[in-house]
TORVEX-533705 format. One record per residue (C-alpha): x, y, z; residue number from 1; residue in one letter. Coordinates in pm, whole numbers, plus 50000, padded with zeros to 5 digits. Example, Ala and Ser with C-alpha at 12.3 -4.5 7.8 and 13.67 -1.06 7.14 Angstrom:
2
ATOM	u	v	w	nutor	kevex
ATOM	51230	49550	50780	1	a $
ATOM	51367	49894	50714	2	s $
***
This chain:
496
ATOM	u	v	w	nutor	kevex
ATOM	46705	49112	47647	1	x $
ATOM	47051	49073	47454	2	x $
ATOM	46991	49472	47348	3	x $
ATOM	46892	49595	47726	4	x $
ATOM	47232	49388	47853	5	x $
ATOM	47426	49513	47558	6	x $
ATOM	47287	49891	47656	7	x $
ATOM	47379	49807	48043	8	x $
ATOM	47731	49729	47959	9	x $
ATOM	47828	49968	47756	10	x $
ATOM	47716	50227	48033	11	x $
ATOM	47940	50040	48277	12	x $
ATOM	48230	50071	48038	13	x $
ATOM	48165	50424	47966	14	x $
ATOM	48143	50507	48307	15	x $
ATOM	48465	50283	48422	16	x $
ATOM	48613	50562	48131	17	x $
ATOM	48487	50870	48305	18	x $
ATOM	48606	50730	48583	19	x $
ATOM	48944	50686	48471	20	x $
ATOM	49013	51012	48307	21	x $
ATOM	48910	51175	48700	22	x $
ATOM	49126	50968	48833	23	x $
ATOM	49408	51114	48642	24	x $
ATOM	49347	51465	48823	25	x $
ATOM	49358	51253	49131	26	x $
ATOM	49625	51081	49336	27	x $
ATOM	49887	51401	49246	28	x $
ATOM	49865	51520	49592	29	x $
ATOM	49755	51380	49917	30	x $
ATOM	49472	51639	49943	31	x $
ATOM	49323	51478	49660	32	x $
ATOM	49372	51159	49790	33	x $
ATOM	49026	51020	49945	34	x $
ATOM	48827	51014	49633	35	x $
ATOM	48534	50779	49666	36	x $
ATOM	48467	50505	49381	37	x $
ATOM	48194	50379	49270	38	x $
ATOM	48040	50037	49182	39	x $
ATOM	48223	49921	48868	40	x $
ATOM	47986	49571	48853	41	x $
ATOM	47682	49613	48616	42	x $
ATOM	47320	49554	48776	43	x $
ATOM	47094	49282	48631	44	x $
ATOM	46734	49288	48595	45	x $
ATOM	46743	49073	48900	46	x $
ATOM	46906	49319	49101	47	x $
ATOM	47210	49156	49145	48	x $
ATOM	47589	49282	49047	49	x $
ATOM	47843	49077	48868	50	x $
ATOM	48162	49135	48807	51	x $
ATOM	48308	49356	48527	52	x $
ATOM	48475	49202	48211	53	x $
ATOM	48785	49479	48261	54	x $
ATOM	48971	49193	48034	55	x $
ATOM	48766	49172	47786	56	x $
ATOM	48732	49541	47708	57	x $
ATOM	49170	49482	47626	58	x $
ATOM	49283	49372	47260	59	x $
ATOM	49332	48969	47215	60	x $
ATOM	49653	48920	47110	61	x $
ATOM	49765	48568	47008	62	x $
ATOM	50154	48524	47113	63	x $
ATOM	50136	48168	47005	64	x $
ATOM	50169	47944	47340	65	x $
ATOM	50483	48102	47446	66	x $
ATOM	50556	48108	47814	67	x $
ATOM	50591	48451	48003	68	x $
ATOM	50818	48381	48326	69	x $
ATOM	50746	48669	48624	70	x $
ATOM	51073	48639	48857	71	x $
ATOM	50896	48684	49215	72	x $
ATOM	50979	48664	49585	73	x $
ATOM	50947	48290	49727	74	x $
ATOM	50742	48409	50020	75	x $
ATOM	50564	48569	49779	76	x $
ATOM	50450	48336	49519	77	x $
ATOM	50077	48337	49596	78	x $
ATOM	50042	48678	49465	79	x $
ATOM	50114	48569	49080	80	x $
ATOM	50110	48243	49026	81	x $
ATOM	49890	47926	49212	82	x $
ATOM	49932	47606	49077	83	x $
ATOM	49584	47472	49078	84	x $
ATOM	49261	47524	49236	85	x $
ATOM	49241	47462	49601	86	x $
ATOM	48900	47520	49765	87	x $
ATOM	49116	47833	49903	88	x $
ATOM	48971	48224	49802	89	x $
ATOM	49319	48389	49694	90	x $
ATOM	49472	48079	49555	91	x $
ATOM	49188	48016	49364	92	x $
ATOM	49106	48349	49244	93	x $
ATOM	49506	48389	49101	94	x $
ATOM	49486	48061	48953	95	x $
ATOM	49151	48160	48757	96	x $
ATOM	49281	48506	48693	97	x $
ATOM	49619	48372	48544	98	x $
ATOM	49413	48074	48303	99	x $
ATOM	49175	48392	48177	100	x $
ATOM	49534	48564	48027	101	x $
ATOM	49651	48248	47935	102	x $
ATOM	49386	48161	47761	103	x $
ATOM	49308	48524	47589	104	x $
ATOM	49678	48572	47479	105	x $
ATOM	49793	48230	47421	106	x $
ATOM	50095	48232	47702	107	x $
ATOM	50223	48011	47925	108	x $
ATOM	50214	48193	48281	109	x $
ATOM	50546	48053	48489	110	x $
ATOM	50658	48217	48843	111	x $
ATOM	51031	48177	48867	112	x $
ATOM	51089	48246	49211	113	x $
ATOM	51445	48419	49435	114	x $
ATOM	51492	48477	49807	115	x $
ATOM	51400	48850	49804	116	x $
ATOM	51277	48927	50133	117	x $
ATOM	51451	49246	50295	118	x $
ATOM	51735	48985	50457	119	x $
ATOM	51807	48847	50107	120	x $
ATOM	51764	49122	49885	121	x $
ATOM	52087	49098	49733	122	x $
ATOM	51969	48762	49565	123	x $
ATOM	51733	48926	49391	124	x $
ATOM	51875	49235	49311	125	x $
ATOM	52181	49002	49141	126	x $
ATOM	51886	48798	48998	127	x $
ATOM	51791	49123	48775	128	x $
ATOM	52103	49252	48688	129	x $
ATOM	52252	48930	48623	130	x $
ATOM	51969	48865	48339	131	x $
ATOM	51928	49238	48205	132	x $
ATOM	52306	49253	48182	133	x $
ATOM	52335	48912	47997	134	x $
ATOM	52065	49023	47764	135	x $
ATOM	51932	48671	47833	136	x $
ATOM	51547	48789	47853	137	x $
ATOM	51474	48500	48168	138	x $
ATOM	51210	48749	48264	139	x $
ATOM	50934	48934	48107	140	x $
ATOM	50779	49039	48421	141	x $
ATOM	50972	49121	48796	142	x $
ATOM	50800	49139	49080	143	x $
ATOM	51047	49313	49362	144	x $
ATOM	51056	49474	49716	145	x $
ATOM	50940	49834	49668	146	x $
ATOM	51221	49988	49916	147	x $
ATOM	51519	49816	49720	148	x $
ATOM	51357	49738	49340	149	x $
ATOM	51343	50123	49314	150	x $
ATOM	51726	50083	49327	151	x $
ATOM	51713	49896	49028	152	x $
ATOM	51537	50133	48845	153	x $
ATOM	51785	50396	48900	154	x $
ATOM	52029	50174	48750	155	x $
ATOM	51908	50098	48402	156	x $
ATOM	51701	49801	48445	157	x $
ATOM	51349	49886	48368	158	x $
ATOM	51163	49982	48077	159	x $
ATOM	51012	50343	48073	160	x $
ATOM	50644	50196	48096	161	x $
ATOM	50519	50510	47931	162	x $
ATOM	50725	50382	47601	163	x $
ATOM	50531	50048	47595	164	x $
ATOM	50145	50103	47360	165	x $
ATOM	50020	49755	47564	166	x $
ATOM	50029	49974	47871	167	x $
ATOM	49784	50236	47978	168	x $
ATOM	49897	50305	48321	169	x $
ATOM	49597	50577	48362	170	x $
ATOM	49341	50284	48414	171	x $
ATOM	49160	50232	48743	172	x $
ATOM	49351	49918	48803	173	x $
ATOM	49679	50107	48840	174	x $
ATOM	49723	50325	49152	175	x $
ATOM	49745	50701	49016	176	x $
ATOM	49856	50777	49408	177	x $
ATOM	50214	50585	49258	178	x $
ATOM	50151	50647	48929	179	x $
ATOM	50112	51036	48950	180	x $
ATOM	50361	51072	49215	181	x $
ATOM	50688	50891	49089	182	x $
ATOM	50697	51013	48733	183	x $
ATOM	51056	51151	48684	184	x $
ATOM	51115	51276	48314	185	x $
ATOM	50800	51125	48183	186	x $
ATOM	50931	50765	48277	187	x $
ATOM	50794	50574	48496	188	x $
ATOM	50993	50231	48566	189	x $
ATOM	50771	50014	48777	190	x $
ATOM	50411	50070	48910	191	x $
ATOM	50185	49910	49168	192	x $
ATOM	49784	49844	49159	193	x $
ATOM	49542	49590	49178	194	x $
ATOM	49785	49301	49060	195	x $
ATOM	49973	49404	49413	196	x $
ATOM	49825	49178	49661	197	x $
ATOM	50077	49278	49920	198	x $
ATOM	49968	49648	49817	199	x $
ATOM	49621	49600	49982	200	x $
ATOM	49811	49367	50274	201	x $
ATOM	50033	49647	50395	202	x $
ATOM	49774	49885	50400	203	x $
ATOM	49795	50074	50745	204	x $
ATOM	49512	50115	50950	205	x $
ATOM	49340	50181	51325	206	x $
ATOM	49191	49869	51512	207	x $
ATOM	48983	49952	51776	208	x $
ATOM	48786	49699	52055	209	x $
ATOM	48480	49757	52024	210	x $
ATOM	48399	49674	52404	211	x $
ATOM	48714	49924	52545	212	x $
ATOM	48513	50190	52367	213	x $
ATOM	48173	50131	52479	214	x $
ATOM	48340	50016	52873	215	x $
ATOM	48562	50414	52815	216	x $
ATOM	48230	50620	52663	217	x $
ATOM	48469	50706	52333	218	x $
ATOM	48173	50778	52154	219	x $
ATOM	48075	50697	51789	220	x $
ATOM	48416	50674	51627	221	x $
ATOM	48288	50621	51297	222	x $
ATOM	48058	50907	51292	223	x $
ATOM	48416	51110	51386	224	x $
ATOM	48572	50974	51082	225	x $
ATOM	48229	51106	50822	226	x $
ATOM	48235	51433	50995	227	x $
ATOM	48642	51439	50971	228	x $
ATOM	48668	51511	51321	229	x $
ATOM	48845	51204	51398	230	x $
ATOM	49147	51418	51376	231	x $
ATOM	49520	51339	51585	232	x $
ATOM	49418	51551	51861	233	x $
ATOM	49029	51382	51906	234	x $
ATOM	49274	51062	51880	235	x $
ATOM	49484	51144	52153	236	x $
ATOM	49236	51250	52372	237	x $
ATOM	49040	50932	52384	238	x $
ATOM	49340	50749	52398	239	x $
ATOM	49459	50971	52732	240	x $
ATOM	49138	50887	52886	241	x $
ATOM	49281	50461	52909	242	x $
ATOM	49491	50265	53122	243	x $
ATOM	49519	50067	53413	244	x $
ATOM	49761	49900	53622	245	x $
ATOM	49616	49512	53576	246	x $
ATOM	49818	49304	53762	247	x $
ATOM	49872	49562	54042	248	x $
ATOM	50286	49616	54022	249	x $
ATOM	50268	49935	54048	250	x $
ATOM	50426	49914	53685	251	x $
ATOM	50346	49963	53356	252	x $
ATOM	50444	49668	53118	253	x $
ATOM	50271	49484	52821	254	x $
ATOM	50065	49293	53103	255	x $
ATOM	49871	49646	53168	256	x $
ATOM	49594	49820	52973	257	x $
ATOM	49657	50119	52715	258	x $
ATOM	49490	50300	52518	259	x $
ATOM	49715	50285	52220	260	x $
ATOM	49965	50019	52150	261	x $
ATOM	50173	50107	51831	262	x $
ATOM	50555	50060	51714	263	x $
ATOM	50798	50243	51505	264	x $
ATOM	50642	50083	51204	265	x $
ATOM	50302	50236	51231	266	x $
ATOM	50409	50526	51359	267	x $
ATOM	50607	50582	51044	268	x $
ATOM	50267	50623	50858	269	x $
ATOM	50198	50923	51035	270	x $
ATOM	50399	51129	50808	271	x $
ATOM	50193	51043	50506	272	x $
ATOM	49896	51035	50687	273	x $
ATOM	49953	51360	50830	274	x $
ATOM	50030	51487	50462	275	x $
ATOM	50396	51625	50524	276	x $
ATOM	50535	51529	50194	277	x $
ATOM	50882	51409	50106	278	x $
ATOM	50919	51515	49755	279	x $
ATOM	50696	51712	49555	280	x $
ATOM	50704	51763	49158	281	x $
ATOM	50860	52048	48996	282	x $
ATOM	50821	52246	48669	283	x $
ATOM	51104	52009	48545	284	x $
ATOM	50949	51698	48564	285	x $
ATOM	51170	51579	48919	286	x $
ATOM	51169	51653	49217	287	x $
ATOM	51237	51866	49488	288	x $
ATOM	51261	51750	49880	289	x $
ATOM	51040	51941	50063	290	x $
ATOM	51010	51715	50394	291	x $
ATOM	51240	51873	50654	292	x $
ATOM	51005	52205	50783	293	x $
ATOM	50815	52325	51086	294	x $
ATOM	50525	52086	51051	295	x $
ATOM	50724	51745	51065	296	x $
ATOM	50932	51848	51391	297	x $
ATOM	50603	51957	51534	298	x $
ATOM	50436	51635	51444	299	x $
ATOM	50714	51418	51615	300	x $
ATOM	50721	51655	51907	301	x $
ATOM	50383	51582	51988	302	x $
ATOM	50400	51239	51944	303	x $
ATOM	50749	51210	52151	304	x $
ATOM	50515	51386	52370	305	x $
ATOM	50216	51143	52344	306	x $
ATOM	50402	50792	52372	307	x $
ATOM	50621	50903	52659	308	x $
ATOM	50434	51111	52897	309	x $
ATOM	50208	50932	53109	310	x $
ATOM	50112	50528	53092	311	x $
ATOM	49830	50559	52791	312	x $
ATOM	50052	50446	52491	313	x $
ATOM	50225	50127	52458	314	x $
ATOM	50528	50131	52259	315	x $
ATOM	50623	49782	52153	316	x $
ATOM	51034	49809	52116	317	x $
ATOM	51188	49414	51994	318	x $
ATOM	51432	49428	51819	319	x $
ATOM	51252	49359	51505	320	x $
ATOM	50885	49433	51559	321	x $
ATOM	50736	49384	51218	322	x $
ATOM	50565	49110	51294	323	x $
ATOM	50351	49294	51550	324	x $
ATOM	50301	48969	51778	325	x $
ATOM	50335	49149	52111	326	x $
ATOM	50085	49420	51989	327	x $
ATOM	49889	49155	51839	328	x $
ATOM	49853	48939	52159	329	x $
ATOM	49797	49269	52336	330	x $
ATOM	49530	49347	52177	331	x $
ATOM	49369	49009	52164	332	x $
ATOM	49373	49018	52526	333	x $
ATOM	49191	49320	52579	334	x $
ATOM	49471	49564	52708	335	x $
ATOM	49508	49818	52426	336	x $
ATOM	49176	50013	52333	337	x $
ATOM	49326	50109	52013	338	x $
ATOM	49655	49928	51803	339	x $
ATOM	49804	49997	51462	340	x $
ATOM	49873	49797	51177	341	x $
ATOM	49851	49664	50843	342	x $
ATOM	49542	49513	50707	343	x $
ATOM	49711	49137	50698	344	x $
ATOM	49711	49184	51036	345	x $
ATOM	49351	49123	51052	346	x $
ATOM	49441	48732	50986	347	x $
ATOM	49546	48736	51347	348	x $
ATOM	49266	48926	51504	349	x $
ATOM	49019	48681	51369	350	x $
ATOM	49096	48506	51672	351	x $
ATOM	48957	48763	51880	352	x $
ATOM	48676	48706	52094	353	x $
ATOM	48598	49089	52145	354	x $
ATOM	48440	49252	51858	355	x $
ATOM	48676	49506	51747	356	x $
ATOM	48630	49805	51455	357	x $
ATOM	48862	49954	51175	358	x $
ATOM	48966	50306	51133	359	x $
ATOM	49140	50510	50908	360	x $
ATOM	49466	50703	51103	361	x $
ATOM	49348	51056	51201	362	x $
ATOM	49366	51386	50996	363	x $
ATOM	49693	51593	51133	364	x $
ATOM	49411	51879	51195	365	x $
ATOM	49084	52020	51116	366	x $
ATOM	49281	52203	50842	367	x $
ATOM	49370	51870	50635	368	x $
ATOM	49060	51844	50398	369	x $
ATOM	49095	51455	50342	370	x $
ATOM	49211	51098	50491	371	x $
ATOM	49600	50987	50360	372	x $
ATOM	49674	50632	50339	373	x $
ATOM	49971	50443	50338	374	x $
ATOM	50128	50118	50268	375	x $
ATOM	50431	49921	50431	376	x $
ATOM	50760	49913	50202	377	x $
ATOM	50759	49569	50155	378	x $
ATOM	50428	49549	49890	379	x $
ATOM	50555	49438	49556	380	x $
ATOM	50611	49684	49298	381	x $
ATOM	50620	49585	48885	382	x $
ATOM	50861	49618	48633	383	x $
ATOM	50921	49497	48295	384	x $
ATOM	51294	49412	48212	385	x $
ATOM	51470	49600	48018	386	x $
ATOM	51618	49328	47831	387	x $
ATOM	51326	49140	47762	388	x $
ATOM	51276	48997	47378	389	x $
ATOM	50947	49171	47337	390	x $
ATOM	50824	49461	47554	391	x $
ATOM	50475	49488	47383	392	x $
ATOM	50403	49130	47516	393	x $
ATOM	50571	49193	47838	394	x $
ATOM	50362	49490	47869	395	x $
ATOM	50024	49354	47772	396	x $
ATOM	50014	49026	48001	397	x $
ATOM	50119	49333	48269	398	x $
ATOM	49806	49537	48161	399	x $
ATOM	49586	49204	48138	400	x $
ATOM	49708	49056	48481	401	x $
ATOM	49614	49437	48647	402	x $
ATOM	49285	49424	48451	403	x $
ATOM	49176	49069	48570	404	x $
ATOM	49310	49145	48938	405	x $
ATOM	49087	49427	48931	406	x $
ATOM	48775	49257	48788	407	x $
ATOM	48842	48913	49017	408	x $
ATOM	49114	48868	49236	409	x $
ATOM	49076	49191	49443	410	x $
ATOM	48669	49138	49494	411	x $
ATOM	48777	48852	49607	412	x $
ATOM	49055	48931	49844	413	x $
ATOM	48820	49235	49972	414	x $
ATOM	48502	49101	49980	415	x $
ATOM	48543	48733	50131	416	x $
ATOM	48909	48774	50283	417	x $
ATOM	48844	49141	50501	418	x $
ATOM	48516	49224	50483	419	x $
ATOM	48315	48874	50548	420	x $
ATOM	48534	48747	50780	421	x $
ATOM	48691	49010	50946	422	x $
ATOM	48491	49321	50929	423	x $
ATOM	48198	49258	51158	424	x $
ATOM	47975	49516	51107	425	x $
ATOM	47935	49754	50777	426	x $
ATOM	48074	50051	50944	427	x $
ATOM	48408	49929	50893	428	x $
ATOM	48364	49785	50558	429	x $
ATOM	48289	50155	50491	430	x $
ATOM	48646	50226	50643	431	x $
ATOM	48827	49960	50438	432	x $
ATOM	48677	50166	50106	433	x $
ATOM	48773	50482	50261	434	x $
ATOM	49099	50372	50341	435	x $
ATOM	49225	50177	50023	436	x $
ATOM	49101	50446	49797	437	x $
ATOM	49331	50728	49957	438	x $
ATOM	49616	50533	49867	439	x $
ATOM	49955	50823	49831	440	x $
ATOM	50273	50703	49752	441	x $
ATOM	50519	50981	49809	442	x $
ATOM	50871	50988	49575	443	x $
ATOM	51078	51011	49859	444	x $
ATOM	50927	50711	50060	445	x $
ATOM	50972	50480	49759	446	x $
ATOM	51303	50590	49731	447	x $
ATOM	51388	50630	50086	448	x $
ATOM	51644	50355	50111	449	x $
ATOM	51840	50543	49880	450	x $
ATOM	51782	50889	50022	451	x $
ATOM	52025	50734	50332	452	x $
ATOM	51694	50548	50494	453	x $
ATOM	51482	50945	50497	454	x $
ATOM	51154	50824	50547	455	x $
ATOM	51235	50587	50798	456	x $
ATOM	51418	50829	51042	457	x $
ATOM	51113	50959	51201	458	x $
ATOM	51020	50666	51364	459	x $
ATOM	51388	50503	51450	460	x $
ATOM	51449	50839	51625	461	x $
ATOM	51117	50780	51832	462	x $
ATOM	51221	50421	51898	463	x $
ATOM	51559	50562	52024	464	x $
ATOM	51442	50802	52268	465	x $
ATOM	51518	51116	52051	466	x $
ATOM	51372	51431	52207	467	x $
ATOM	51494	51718	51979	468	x $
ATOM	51424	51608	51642	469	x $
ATOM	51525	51899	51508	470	x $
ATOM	51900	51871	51637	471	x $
ATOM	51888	51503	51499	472	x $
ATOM	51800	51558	51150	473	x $
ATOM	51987	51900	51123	474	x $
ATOM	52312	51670	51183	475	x $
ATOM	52214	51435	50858	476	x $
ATOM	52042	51664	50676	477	x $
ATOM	52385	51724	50445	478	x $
ATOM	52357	51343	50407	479	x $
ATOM	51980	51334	50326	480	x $
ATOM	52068	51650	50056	481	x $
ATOM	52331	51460	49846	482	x $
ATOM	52154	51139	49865	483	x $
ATOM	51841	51308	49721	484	x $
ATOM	52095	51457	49413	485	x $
ATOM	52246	51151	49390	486	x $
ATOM	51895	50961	49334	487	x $
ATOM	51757	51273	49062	488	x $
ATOM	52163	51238	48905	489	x $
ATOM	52048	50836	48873	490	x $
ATOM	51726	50909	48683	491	x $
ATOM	51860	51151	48465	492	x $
ATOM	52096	50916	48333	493	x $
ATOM	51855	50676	48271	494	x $
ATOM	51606	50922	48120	495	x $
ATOM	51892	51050	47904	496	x $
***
């Protein structure tokens, strides 16, 4: 028995290794992006799957008991550290994940934690500089804001990742779709993965309720999405085929039915989803900016087009509508057939009476081979210090933390949190592993606050009642231009 179990696992692990060297062909460009992944769990005799040891296939390393502090948002504490076992899934699952390193390298796992929400990013950014510029090695680990820690990484105070041997950033719990994509110089200063819980959180998606469809005849919407002709115009037509006049006012208002309800946010995705990249690679080893072309100001004129003509799409405009809520109670109320959103937005629409589906967003066209995913700005990205006291131990609690995450924390956070509780039929558990695993994070949207707020200017023009957005960027794109420079003259400092 110990020989057939021995035999079983090291198939797994030779197949998590074919896996791995794929995946570095993958992730380079959206097309690529959709790739499906198998099983990484290793079958019994019984039949059943357990999990993978991912951790135990890394080198022990004994650093003698000494602690290993990872400086972290205070809202989001929960994704590295938990202080003790809770009877709660995540909690618990971090807390295991984090005594498994411990325990393995002999550290001491502490979460120091800063304001660092978008508000208060200036604590944390000052939080950073303040210890890399001391030399004072507070940190061996920073967990930051992707849309400003990239900032920090321009400036010096990152390790190249590629430069630490405790690192392998081509294994399958690292996400080549960041990893492949914002490699300047052959430096990489922060990465994302499976240790990114707010990764998987911010993941954008299509909600759909279930009884709209079948009450509108939409037709098998998951069948659309294998055949990939769930594309933006199959979308829009469904979604022009929805909408009533409730309470009789002769006015359309968030008390009505739509067939879409969306906001500036989601609609944002679309550019990635739509693959209209913002930066591609060039012989050099930076980038180019690519974005500004035919395709994008066709893609917002039909979408100007499709949230303003007619009384189909509902588009929520607060003054700060990240949170979603008047989508979200929208929705929950039966007056949107489909809404848009991130997949921690599924915590509210547990509440929902009304069985309701998950989609991937549309293909641009028939033309675009494969489904692009993308995740809100505000996931938490990974760097290691560049003043810390020893990178190779930095680095390998990094790779061990990913590894674990991978092996524990994310079946956990998939399995229980979305898919038994939320998901409600296997159809869109299907979707959630389409969706997560065409993952593309584009070198301009990661460092689009510094390219004068780029990838954000589709949708803030849309929110503003732009028409010709052709006329509106053509007025910044001078701005967008030197920003870009100014972001490749950062690196190449950096990179020397």
């Amino acid at each position: 028995m110990k020989k057939i179990i021995s035999v079983l696992l090291l198939c797994a692990m030779l197949c998590s290794a074919f896996a791995s060297c794929a995946s570095e062909d993958e992730g380079k460009t959206p097309a690529s992006a959709d790739a499906t992944t198998a099983s990484d769990g290793v079958v019994t005799e019984a039949g059943t799957e357990t999990k993978p040891d991912y951790l135990g296939q890394l080198e022990a390393i004994d650093y003698g008991g000494r602690d290993y502090n990872i400086l972290c948002r205070d809202s989001k504490i929960y994704e590295v550290w938990a202080e003790a076992e809770m009877g709660e899934t995540i909690n618990d699952a971090i807390f295991r994940r984090n005594k498994a390193v411990e325990e393995k390298y002999k550290v001491v796992i502490n979460k120091i934690d800063s304001p660092g929400d978008w508000g208060t990013q200036e604590d944390f950014k000052s939080a950073v500089k303040r210890s890399v510029q001391g030399q004072d090695g507070a940190y061996d680990l920073v967990a930051g804001y992707l849309a400003y820690t990239s900032t920090l990484a321009m400036e010096g105070m990152f390790y190249n990742l590629y430069d630490i041997d405790t690192i392998d950033l081509s294994n399958i719990w690292w996400t080549q779709g960041f990893v492949e994509n914002n490699t300047i110089e052959n430096c990489l200063f922060t990465t994302v993965g499976d240790i990114s819980l707010t990764m998987w959180e911010g993941i954008y998606a299509l909600y759909f309720n279930k009884q709209l469809a079948l009450d509108n005849n939409v037709g098998d919407l998951y069948q659309m999405v294998k055949d990939k002709t769930w594309t933006q115009d199959t979308f829009e037509g469904l979604v022009k085929q929805v909408s009533s006049d409730i309470d009789g006012d002769s006015q359309y208002t968030n008390e009505d039915l739509y067939g879409f309800v969306t906001n500036r946010h989601s609609l944002r995705a679309l550019i990635t989803t739509s693959n209209i990249p913002i930066a591609t690679r060039n012989d050099e080893g930076t980038y180019d900016l690519v974005y500004y072309g035919d395709k994008v100001v066709a893609l917002y004129e039909r979408i100007y087009a499709f949230i303003n003509e007619g009384n189909n799409v509902f588009f929520s405009k607060p003054t700060d509508d990240a949170d979603y809520t008047e989508m979200m109670d929208m929705f929950l109320e039966n007056r949107g057939l489909f809404i848009s959103g991130t997949l921690d937005n599924t915590t509210t629409l547990r509440q929902m009476d009304t069985d309701f589906g998950i989609l991937p967003f549309p293909l641009y066209d028939a033309n675009q081979e494969n489904y692009i995913s993308h995740s809100y700005d505000g996931l938490s990205v990974f760097g290691i210090p560049s003043s810390v006291k020893d990178p190779e131990c930095s680095g390998a609690i990094l790779e061990a933390l990913g590894a674990e995450s991978k092996a524990s924390v994310i079946p956990d956070f998939y399995e229980t949190v979305l898919k038994g509780k939320v998901a409600r039929d296997n159809d869109s558990e299907a979707m959630l592993d389409l969706i997560r695993d065409a993952l593309y994070f584009d070198f301009g949207f990661v460092h689009a606050v510094s390219i004068n707020g780029l990838f954000q200017f589709f949708g803030d023009k849309l929110q503003e009642g732009t028409e010709n957005f052709a006329s509106a960027y053509e007025k910044q794109s001078k701005v967008f231009n030197k920003a870009f420079e100014k972001v490749l003259d950062a690196y190449m400092k950096v990179t020397g």
